[in-house]
N, C-alpha and C positions, 0 to 999 in steps of 0.2 A: 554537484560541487562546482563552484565559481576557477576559471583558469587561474583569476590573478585577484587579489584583493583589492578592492573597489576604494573602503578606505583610505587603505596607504596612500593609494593615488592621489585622491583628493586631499587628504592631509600635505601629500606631500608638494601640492603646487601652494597648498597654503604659509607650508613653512617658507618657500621662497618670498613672500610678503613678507613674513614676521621676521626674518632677516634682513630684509631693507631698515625695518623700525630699530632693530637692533643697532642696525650701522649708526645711526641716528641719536646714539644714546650720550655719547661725547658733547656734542653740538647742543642739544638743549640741560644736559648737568653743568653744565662751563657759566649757565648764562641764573645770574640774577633773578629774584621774584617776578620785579615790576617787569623786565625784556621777556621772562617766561609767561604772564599772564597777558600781555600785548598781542604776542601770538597768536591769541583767539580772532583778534582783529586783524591781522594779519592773512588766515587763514581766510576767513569771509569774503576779503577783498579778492582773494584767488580764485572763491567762487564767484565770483560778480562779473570780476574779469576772462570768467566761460570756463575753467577747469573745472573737472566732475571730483563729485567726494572720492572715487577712485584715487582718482590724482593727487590727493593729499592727504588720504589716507595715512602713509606711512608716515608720515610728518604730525599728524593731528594724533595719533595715538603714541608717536614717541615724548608728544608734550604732555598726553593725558597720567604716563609710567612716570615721568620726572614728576609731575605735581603730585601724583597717589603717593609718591617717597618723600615728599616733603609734609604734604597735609596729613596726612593718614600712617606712614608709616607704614604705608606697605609698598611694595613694589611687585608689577606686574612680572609673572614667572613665563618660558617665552610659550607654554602651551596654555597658556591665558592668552597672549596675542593672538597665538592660532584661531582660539576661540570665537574672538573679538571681531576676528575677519570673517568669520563664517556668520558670526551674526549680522554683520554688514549685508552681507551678500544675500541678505533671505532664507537662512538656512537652520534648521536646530544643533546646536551645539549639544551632543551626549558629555556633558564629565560628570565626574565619578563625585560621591559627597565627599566635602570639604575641599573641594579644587578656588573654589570662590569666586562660584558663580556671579555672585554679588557686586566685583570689582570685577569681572570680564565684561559686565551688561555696562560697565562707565565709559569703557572705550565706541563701540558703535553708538550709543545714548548721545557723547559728546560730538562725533563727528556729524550723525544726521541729525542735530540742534541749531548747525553753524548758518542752517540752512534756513531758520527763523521760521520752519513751516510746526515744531514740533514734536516730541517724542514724549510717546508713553511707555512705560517701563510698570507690566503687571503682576503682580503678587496675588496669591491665596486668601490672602487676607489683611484684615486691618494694620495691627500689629507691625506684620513684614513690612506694609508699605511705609507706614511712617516709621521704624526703624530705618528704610532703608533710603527713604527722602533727607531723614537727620545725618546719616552715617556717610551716605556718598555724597552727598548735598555740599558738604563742605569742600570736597573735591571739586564740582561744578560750580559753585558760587567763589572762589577762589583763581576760576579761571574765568571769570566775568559772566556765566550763564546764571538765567533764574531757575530756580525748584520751585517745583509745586507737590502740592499730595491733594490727593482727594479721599476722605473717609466720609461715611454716613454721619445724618445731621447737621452735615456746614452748611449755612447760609446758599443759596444762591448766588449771592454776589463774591462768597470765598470760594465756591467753586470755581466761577466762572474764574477767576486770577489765577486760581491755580493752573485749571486749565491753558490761559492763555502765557504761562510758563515756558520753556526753553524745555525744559524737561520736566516729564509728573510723573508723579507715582499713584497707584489705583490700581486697585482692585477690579478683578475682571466683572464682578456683579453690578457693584456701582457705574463703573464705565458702559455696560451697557444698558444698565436702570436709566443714568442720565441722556442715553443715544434716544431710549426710547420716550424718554419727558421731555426734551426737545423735541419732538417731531409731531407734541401734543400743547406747544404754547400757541397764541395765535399776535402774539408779538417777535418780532425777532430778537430786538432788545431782552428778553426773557430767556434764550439760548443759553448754554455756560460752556458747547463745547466748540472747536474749529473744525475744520477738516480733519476725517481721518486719515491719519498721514502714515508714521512708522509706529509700528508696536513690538515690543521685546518683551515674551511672554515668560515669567519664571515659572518651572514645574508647570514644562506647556503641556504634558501629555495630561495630569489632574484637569487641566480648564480645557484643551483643545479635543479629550477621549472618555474622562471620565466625565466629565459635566455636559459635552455633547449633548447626550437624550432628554436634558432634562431643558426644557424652554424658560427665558426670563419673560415674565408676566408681568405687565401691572396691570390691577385689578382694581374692580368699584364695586360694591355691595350692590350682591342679587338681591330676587326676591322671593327667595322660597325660604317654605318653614320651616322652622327648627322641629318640628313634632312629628310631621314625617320619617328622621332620622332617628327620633327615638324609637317609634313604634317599629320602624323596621330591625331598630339594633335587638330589641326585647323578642323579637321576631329569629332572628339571628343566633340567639344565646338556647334559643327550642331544637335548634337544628343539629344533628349528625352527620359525621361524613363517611359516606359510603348509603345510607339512608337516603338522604335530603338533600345532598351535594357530592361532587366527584372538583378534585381541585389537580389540575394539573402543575407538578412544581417546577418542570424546566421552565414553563411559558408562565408561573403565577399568576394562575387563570383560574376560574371557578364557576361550575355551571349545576344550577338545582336541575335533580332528575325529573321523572314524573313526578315520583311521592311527592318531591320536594316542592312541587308546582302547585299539585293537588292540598297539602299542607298549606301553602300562601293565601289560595283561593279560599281556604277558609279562615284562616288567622282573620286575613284584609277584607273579607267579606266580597270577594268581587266574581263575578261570574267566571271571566277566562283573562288569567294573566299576563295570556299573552297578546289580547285585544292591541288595538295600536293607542286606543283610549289607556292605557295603565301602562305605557311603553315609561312614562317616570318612577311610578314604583315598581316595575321591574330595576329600573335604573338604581335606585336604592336599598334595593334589597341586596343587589349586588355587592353596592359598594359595604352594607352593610357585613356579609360574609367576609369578603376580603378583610375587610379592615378585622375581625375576629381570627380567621383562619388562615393569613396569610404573613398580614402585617405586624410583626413582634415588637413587643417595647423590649426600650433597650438593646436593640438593633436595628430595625429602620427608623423610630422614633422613640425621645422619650418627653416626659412628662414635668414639664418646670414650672411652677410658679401659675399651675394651674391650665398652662398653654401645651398644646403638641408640638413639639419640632421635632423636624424632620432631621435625619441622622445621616450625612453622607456614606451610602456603602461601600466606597473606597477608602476616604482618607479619616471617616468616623469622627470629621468636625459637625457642628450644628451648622445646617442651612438655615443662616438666620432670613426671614423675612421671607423665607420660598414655603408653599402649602401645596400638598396633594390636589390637583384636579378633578374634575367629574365626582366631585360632592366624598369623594376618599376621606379628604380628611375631615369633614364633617360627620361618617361615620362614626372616624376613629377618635374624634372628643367625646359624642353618644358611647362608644366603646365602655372609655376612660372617664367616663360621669362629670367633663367638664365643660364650661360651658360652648354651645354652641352655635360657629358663628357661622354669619350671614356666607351662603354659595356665592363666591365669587364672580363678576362677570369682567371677562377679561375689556380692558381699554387698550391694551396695546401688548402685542409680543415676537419673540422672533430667539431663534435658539442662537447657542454662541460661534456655532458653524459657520452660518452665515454673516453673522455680527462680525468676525472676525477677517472676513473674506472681505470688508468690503474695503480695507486697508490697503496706502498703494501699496506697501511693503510691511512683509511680517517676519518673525523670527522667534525662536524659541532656546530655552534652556532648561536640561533635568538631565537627571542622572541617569534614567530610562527610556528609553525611546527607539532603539533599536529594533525589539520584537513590532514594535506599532508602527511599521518605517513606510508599507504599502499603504496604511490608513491616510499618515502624514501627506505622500505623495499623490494619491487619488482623489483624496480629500481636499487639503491646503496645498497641494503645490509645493509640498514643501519636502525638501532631502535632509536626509540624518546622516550626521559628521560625528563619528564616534573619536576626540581629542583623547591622546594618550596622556596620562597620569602623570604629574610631575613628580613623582618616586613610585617606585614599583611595589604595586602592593604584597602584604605581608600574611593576608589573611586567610586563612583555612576554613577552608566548606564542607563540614564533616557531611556522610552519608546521610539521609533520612532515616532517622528509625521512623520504621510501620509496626503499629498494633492490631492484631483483631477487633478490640473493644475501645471505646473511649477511656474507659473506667480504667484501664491499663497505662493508656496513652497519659492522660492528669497524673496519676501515680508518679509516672517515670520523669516527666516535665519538674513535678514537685522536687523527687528525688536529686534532680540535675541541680537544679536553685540552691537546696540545700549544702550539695556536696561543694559547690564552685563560691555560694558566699561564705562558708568555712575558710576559704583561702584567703578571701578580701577580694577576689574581681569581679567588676562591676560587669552588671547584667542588667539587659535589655531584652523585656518578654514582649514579644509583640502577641496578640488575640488580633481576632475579627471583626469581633462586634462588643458593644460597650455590656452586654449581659455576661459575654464570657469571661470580659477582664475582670469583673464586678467579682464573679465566681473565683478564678484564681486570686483574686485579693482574699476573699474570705478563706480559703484553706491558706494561706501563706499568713495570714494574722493566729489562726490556728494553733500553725506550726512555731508560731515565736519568730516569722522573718522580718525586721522592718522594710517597708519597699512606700514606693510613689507609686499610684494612680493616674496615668494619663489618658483621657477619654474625652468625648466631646461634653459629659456634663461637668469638665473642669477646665477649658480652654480657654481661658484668660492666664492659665497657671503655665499652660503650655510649652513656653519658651524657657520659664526658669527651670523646670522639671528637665528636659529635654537638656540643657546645655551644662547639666552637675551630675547626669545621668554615667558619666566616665571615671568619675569619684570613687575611689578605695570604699569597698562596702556596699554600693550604693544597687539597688536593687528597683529598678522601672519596668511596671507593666503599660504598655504601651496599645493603642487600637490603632492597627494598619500603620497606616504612617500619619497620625499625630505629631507634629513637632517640625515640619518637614522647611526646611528653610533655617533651623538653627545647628551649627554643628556638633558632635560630642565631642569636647577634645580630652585625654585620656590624664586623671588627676583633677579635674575642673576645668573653667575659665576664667583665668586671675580678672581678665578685662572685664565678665560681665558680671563678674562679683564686686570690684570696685565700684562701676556702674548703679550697682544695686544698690551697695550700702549707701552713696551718695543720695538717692534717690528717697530711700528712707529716710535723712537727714534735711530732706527738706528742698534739695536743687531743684532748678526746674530741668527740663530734660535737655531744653538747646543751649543749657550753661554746662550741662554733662559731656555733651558734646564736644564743646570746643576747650573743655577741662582737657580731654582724652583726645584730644589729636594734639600731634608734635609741633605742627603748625604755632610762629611765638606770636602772645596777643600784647600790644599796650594797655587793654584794659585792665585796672587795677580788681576789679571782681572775678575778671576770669585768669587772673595771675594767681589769685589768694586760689580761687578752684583747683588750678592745676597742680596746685601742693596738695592738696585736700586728695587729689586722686591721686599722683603720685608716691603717697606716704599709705593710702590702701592699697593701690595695682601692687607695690612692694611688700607689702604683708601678705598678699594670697597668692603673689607670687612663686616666694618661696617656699610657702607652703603646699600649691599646687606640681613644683617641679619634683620637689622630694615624691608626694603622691604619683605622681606620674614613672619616675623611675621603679617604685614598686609594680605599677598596674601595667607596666610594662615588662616585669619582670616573669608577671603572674598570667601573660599571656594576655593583655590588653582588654578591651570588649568582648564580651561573648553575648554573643544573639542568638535566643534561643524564638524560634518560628513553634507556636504550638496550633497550625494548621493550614494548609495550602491556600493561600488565595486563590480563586476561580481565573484570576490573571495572572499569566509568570512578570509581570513585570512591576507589580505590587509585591510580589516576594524579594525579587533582587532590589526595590527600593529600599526594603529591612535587611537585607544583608550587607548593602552599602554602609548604613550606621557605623557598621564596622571597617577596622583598618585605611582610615580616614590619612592621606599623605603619608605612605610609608607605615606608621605603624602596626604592630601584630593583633591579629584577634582572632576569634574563631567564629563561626553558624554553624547552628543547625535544625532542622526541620522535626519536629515527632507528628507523624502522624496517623488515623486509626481508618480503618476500613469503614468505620460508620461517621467518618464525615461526610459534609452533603457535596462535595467534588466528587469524591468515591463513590459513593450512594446513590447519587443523581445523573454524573455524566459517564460515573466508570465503567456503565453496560454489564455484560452477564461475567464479561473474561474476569473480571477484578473479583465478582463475588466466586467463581469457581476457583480462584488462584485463594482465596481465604478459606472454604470448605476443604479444599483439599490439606490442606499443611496440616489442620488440627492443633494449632499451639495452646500452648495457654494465654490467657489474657496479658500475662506480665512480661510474654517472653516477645522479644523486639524482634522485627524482620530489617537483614540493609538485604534487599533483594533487586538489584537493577533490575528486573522484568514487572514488578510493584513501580518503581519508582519512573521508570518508563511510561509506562501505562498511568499512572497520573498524570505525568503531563501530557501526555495526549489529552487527557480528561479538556485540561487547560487549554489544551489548541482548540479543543471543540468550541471550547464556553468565549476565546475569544473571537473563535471566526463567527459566533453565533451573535455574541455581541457587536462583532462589527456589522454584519447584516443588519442588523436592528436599527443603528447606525444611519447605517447606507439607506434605509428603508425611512426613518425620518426625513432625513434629506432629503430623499425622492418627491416625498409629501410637500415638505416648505420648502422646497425650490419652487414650488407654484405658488406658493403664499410668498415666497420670498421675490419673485418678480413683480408680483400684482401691487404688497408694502415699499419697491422701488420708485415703482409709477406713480402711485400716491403721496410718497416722501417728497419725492424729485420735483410733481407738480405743487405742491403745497409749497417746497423751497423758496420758489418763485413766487409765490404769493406773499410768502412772509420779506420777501426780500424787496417788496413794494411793486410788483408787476401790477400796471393799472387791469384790471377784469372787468372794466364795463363795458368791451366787445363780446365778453364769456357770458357776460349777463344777459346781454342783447339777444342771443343766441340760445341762450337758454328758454328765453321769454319764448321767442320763436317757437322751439321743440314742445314748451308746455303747453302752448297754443294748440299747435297740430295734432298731439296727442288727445289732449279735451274734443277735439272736433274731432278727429278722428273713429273715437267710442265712438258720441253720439249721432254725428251726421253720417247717415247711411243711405244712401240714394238707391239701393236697391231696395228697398219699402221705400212706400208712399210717406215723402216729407210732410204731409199733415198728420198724419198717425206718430210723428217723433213724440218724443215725452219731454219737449219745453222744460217742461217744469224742473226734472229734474236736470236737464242743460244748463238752464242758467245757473240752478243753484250751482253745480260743479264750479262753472264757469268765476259765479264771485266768491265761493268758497276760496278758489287757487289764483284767482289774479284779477277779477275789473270790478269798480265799487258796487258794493251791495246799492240794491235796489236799481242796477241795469235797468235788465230784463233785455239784455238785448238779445238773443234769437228769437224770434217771429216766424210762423209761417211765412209773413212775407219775402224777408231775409232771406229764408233759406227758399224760395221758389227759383233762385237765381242757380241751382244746379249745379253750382260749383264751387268744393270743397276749398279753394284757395281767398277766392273772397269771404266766405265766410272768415277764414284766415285774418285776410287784412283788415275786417272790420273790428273783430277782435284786436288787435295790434294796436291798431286806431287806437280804440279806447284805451286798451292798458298803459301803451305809452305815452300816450298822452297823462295819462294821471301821474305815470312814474318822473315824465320829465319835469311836470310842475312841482311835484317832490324835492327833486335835486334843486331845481332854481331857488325854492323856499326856502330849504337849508342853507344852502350858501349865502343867503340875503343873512342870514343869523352865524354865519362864521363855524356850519357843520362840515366835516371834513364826508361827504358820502361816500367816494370811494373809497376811507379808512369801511366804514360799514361793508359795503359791500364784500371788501378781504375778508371780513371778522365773520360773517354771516356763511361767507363759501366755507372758510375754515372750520368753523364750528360744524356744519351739514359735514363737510367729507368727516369730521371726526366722531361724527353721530351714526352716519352709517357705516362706515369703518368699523368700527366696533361690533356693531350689529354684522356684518358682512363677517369678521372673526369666527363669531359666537355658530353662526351658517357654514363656514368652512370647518368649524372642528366639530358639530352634528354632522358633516357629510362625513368626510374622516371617517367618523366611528362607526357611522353604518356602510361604509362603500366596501368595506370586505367582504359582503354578499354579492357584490359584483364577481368576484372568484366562482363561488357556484355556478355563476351560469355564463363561466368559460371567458369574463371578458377580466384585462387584467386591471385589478385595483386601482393602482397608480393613473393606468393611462386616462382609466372612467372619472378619476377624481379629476384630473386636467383638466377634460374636455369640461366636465358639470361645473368644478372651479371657473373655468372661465367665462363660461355661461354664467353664472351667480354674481360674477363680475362686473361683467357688464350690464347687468340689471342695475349693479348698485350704482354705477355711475349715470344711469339713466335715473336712479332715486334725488343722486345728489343735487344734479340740472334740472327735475324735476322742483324738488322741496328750496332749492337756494333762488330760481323764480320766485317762487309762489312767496315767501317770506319776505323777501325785499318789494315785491308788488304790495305784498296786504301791510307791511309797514307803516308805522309815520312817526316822524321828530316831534317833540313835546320841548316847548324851551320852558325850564323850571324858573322860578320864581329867583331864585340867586343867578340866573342869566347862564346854567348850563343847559346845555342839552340832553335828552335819553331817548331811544327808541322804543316801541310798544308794538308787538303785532298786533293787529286786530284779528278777535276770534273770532269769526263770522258762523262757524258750525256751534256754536253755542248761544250763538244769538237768534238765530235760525231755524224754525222748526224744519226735521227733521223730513226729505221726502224722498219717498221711494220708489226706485224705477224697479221697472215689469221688465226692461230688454233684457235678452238673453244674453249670457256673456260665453265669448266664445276662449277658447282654451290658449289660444295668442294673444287675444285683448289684452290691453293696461286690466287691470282688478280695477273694481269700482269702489274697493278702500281706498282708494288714493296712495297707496304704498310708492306707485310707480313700477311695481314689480308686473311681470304677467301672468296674469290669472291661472296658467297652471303650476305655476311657482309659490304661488302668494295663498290665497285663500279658497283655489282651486284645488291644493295640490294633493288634499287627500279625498275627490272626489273621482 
C-alpha cells in the first residue's frame, strides 16, 4: 500500500496553474470579440520574443474559456483546466465519460498551434474526427487558427492543406497510412504531411493498447494462388480436433498431430510434410485450420457484401481497410466461399507504438487508463493523471451475479430487461462479440422488447443509437464499447436531435454548425438557420427535460455487463456510460462459470469453487471469492497481453531502427541532397565486388573464365561488347588495377552520359534521386518480407538455448546490411546500363538496357564459396541468397 497518494499530489500542483487561469477570467470577459481574438497575435509575439508556452499558458487558456462561452456556449469547468494542463505537459488525462474530453483537447490544441509547428488531435474514427473539426473548429477559427481534418479518400492535395493546418483532426489509421505513403513518394512535392510535432490522442488506451499488436500495412498484390487455399480449406473441413489437430486456446495456436500429418501426406499427395520443399503448404494448411477452428464470424470477423472484415476485439468496430497476415485471411474467404484475393506483399509497415513515439510531444485522453499506467510508462513515457469529476458521482455498482451455466446466466439477463423496461428505464446491454448481441437481439424480439442493435455491422448508426440510448424506454444492446466518444445524456440529446432533424431537411453540415453555436453571424442564410434550430433545439428540449426528470426518477441508466471482458478496463469503460456528471444509475455484471475468462484463465480453483456449491442453473451466486478470482483471471490475461506487447516491440524496435535509417536517408534525398558523390562510390564498390568473385590470384590467371567476367562485367556496368579482361590484363597481378581499368571505362561512358543530357536540357541528378529512391524502395520491401520469414521461424532459436529476440538482432542486422550492399549494388548498375532518349515532341525518357536478354546465356564452372557475393547478382552472400539451403 502507497504512504500517500501520488494523484493528489500531482493534481494538486496542477490545480495551482488552473487557478492562475481562473484569476485571468475578469481580464479577458471585460474585453470585446475583435481585442479578444487579437490575443492570438498577441500571444505568438510573446513566443518570438523567447517566453516558453509554459509562460503563457495561463493567459492562452483563459482566452481559449472566454471564446468556448461565447462561440460554443460552453464554458471550461476548472477540472477541464486541470485537464488541459496535464495534457500540455505530455501526460494522459483519466476523466470519467461525459467530463468533455472534447473541449479539454481545445485548450493544449490552441496553445501548442501558436507555435506554427502543428497539432494533431486523434479520434477512433471518421465520424468523431470531422464531428469534432466542425464542432471545435469554430472555436479555433474564431480565434484566427486554421482547422484541418483528414478522412479517407481526399485528394492528395486536401490532405496536404489539411495537414499543413494549425490544427487537424485524423484518425490514428489514416495518420499513420499517410506517415507510411510518404516515406514511398520519390517527389518531395508529393508529401502531404510536416513534422511530427504534438499529438492529443482521444481514447488513447483503444489506439496506444488495444490497437498496439496489430501493425499498419500497406500492401501490393502477391503472387500466389488462389487454389492452394481452397484445396487446403476442403482439406480443413476433413479434419477433427483431438484426431487431426490439438488447438491451444490461451495462445490460439493449432498444431496437426501425427494422424493429422499422416492424413495431409495423403490428401496433398506428398511424400513428407514436413520437407522444407512444402514448408508453404504446411503454411496453408495452418492458416487453413485456424481460420475454421479458431477464427469465429461474428466475432473476429464478419461477412459483408461478399468481403471479410475484420472485427475489432475490443471496441467490436470494423477494421476497415486492415486484413489477416500470413495468408489468414485468405483462408478465411475459402472458409466463407468468397472470393479470394491475391496474398498480400507488404510495401511498407510499422506498428502504432512506434509510430507514435516518434512525436516530440504526446498526450492522451480516456476514461480508463489507470490499470494500464505501467504499460503507459514503460512504453510511451507517458504518466496517468486520474482528474477528479466535476460532480460526484451517483452511480451504484451492484455485486456480480455468477451462474453455474450460461443457459442460466441469458435467463436471468433476459429477466433483468424485462423487469426494468416495465418501469421505463433506459438500458444499456453491453455483449462481447457481434454473434452474442446478434443472439440477445433475437430472444428480446421474442420476448416482445423493442431495443437497438449496436455492433460493428451497423456503424454508421453508431452515434445516433448511442446518444438517444438515455431515452425513457429505450432499450440498446451494445458490443464492448461501440459508440465510444458520444455521450448518453439521460432523456435524449435536445442538441443532437435538432442537429439531425436539420440535417434531414436538407442543411449542409457547416451551415449546422454555425446554426447551433451562439456565436451572432450577419449572414442572412445563417440567421434564417439559426431559427430553423432554435425553434427544434426548443421542441425536444422540452421534451427531453420532462423525459429526463422521469429517468431520473426511475434510477437513471442501468448497465447491464452480460460477461467479463478479458480486460478490467474494457469493463469500467461500460460502466462509465453510466452516471455521466452527477447523475444516478446503476451496473451490473452476470456472469457463468462457462465463459471463456472462467474457463480458460480461471485454472482448477474456479471449476472446484462450482462442483462444490451444487446449485441449480437458475440460482445466482454474489460470492466475493468467485468475483475475486475473476479478476485475477483478468490480471492474468492482461499481464499476459502486455507481454505479447512488450514482445512485439522487442521485434520492431530492430525494424524500427533499421526503417529510421532508411527514412532519414531517403529524407535527404527527397529533399534535393545532390548523390553523385554516393553514385561514384557506389560504381567504385560494384567494381571491386565483380573483380573480386572473379579475379582470384590464388589459381593460375589463365585458367579464369573470361567469358563469364566479362559478361558480369557488361551485364552490371561497361558497354556490351567490351570484352575487356584479357589474360593480358589480368597478367599484371594486381587486383586494384584491374580496378581502375574498369573505372576507366565505366566512367568514362557514364560521364559522357551526363554531358549528352545536359546538351538536351536533362536534369541527371533528378534521375539519379529517382533511381536511388526507387532501388532503396524495391529492396525495402523485399528486406520486409525477409525480416517477417525470420520472425516466424526464429522461435526455434529458444530450442537450442539461444534467446529469440537477441538471434533476430543479430541475423536482422546482418540481412541489413546485405540489403544495402543490394541497393549500392543494383542503383550502380542501372544508372551505368541507362540511357536518355529525347522523343520526338522534344521530351526526354530513360530506358535501361537489358543486356542479359540480349545475351546468351554463360555459365561459369568456379566454385562459389559460402562469403562470396551469389553469382545471381542479388548482391546478397552466397550463403544468404541461393546458398542458403545448401
Amino acid at each position: 500500500m502507497a504512504l500517500f497518494n501520488e494523484n493528489k499530489f500531482k493534481v494538486r500542483k496542477l490545480n495551482k496553474i488552473a487557478d492562475k487561469i481562473e484569476a485571468l477570467a475578469p481580464k479577458y470577459s471585460a474585453m470585446d470579440d475583435d481585442t479578444l481574438v487579437s490575443q492570438t497575435d498577441v500571444l505568438k509575439k510573446r513566443l518570438a520574443d523567447g517566453e516558453t508556452l509554459d509562460h503563457i499558458l495561463p493567459d492562452a487558456y483563459a482566452v481559449v474559456r472566454e471564446a468556448g462561452e461565447r462561440v460554443l456556449g460552453m464554458r471550461h469547468f476548472h477540472v477541464q483546466l486541470i485537464g488541459g494542463i496535464a495534457l500540455h505537459q505530455g501526460r494522459i488525462a483519466e476523466m470519467g465519460t461525459g467530463e468533455g474530453k472534447t473541449l479539454v483537447a481545445t485548450l493544449p490544441a490552441y496553445l501548442n498551434a501558436l507555435t506554427g509547428k502543428g497539432v494533431h488531435v486523434v479520434t477512433v474514427n471518421d465520424y468523431l474526427a470531422t464531428r469534432d473539426a466542425a464542432w471545435m473548429g469554430k472555436l479555433y477559427k474564431f480565434l484566427g487558427l486554421t482547422v484541418g481534418v483528414v478522412v479517407p479518400q481526399m485528394s492528395v492535395e486536401e490532405k496536404r492543406k489539411a495537414y499543413q493546418s494549425d490544427i487537424t483532426y485524423c484518425t490514428n489509421n489514416e495518420l499513420g497510412f499517410d506517415f507510411l505513403r510518404d516515406n514511398m513518394v520519390v517527389r518531395k512535392a508529393d508529401k502531404v504531411q510536416r513534422e511530427l510535432n504534438y499529438a492529443i490522442i482521444d481514447e488513447v488506451d483503444s489506439i496506444l493498447i488495444d490497437e498496439a499488436r496489430t501493425p499498419l500495412i500497406i500492401s501490393g498484390r502477391g503472387g500466389k494462388s488462389s487454389e492452394l487455399y481452397k484445396s487446403a480449406d476442403n482439406f480443413a473441413r476433413q479434419c477433427r480436433e483431438g484426431d487431426d489437430f490439438t488447438i491451444e486456446e490461451k495462445e490460439k495456436t493449432i498444431m496437426l498431430t501425427d494422424k493429422g500429418i499422416e492424413k495431409a501426406e495423403r490428401f496433398f499427395r506428398v511424400a513428407n510434410l514436413t520437407d522444407l520443399e512444402n514448408t508453404d503448404l504446411y503454411h496453408h494448411i495452418q492458416a487453413a485450420l485456424k481460420a475454421h477452428f479458431i477464427m469465429k464470424r461474428d466475432t473476429d470477423y464478419i461477412v459483408s457484401d461478399g468481403e471479410v472484415l475484420i472485427v475489432d476485439e475490443f471496441t467490436g468496430r470494423i477494421m476497415i481497410g486492415r486484413r489477416y497476415n500470413d495468408g489468414l485471411h485468405q483462408a478465411i474467404e475459402a472458409k466463407e466461399h468468397v472470393q479470394i484475393r491475391s496474398e498480400n506483399k507488404t510495401l511498407a509497415t510499422i506498428t502504432f507504438q512506434n509510430f507514435f513515439r516518434m512525436y516530440k510531444k504526446l498526450a492522451g485522453m480516456t476514461g480508463t487508463a489507470k490499470t494500464e499506467e505501467d504499460e503507459f510508462e514503460g512504453i510511451y513515457a507517458l504518466d496517468v493523471v486520474t482528474i477528479p469529476p466535476n460532480k460526484p458521482s451517483k452511480r451504484v455498482d451492484e455485486h456480480d451475479q455468477i451462474y453455474t451455466k450460461v443457459s442460466g446466466k441469458i435467463t436471468a439477463i433476459v429477466q433483468d430487461i424485462i423487469d426494468h423496461h416495465a418501469t421505463g428505464q433506459p438500458l444499456l446491454v453491453g455483449t462481447i462479440s457481434v454473434e452474442k448481441s446478434e443472439q440477445l437481439s433475437d430472444i428480446l424480439k421474442r420476448k416482445g422488447i423493442p431495443h437497438n442493435v449496436l455492433n460493428a455491422k451497423f456503424h454508421k448508426q453508431e452515434s445516433e443509437i448511442i446518444a438517444q440510448a438515455g431515452r425513457l424506454n429505450s432499450v440498446t444492446i451494445a458490443t464492448n464499447m461501440a459508440g465510444r466518444g458520444t455521450d448518453i445524456m439521460l432523456g435524449g440529446n435536445a442538441d443532437f436531435q435538432a442537429k439531425q432533424r436539420m440535417e434531414k431537411d436538407g442543411y449542409p453540415l457547416e451551415v449546422i454548425e454555425m446554426a447551433s453555436s451562439p456565436h451572432a453571424s450577419n449572414d442572412p442564410a445563417i440567421i434564417a438557420a439559426k431559427e430553423v434550430y432554435k425553434h427544434h433545439y426548443d421542441a425536444f428540449k422540452a421534451i427531453c427535460d420532462e423525459e429526463k426528470e422521469k429517468v431520473v426518477a426511475l434510477g437513471g441508466l442501468r448497465i447491464i455487463g452480460t460477461e467479463r471482458h478479458e480486460s478490467r478496463r474494457i469493463d469500467n469503460q461500460l460502466r462509465g456510460r453510466s452516471g455521466r456528471q452527477g447523475d444516478p444509475g446503476s451496473t451490473v455484471f452476470y456472469i457463468s462459470m462457462e465463459d471463456d475468462i472462467a474457463r480458460i484463465f480461471g485454472g482448477d480453483r474456479m471449476k472446484s469453487i462450482a462442483e462444490t456449491m451444487h446449485l441449480p442453473d437458475d440460482m445466482p451466486i454474489s460470492n466475493g471469492i468467485i468475483t475475486k478470482q475473476i479478476e485475477r483471471a483478468q490480471k492474468v490475461v492482461e499481464g499476459r497481453n502486455y507481454s505479447i506487447r512488450k514482445q512485439v516491440l522487442s521485434y520492431d524496435d530492430v525494424m524500427n531502427a533499421q526503417r529510421e535509417i532508411i527514412y532519414k536517408e531517403r529524407g535527404k534525398v527527397l529533399d534535393g541532397m545532390d548523390v553523385h558523390e554516393q553514385i561514384l562510390d557506389m560504381i567504385d564498390d560494384l567494381a571491386e565486388e565483380i573483380i573480386g568473385y572473379y579475379a582470384d590470384y590464388k589459381t593460375d590467371y589463365q585458367t579464369w573464365d573470361y567469358a563469364a567476367f566479362n559478361q558480369s562485367l557488361e551485364q552490371k556496368m561497361l558497354p556490351q561488347g567490351t570484352n575487356l579482361m584479357t589474360p593480358e590484363l589480368c597478367s599484371c597481378f594486381d587486383v586494384y588495377k584491374l580496378k581502375d581499368a574498369v573505372l576507366k571505362v565505366a566512367l568514362k561512358d557514364y560521364n559522357d552520359k551526363i554531358e549528352a543530357t545536359k546538351a538536351d536540357g536533362f536534369d541527371f541528378g533528378e534521375l539519379e534521386r529517382v533511381v536511388l529512391l526507387k532501388t532503396v524502395d524495391s529492396k525495402w520491401m523485399d528486406h520486409i518480407d525477409a525480416m517477417d520469414a525470420l520472425r516466424r521461424g526464429i522461435g526455434l532459436r529458444g530450442y537450442g538455448q539461444r534467446d529469440p529476440v537477441i538471434a533476430y538482432r543479430q541475423e536482422g542486422w546482418d540481412m541489413f546490411e546485405d540489403m544495402v550492399s543490394r541497393i549500392h549494388s543494383e542503383t550502380a548498375s542501372i544508372l551505368l546500363k541507362i540511357h536518355v532518349e529525347k522523343r520526338e515532341d522534344g521530351s526526354t525518357s530513360s530506358v535501361r538496357q537489358n543486356i542479359a536478354a540480349a545475351q546468351k546465356s554463360v555459365r561459369s564452372d568456379k566454385k562459389v564459396g559460402r562469403n562470396d557475393p551469389c553469382p545471381c547478382g542479388s548482391g546478397l552472400k552466397y550463403k544468404n541468397c541461393c546458398g542458403k539451403n545448401k
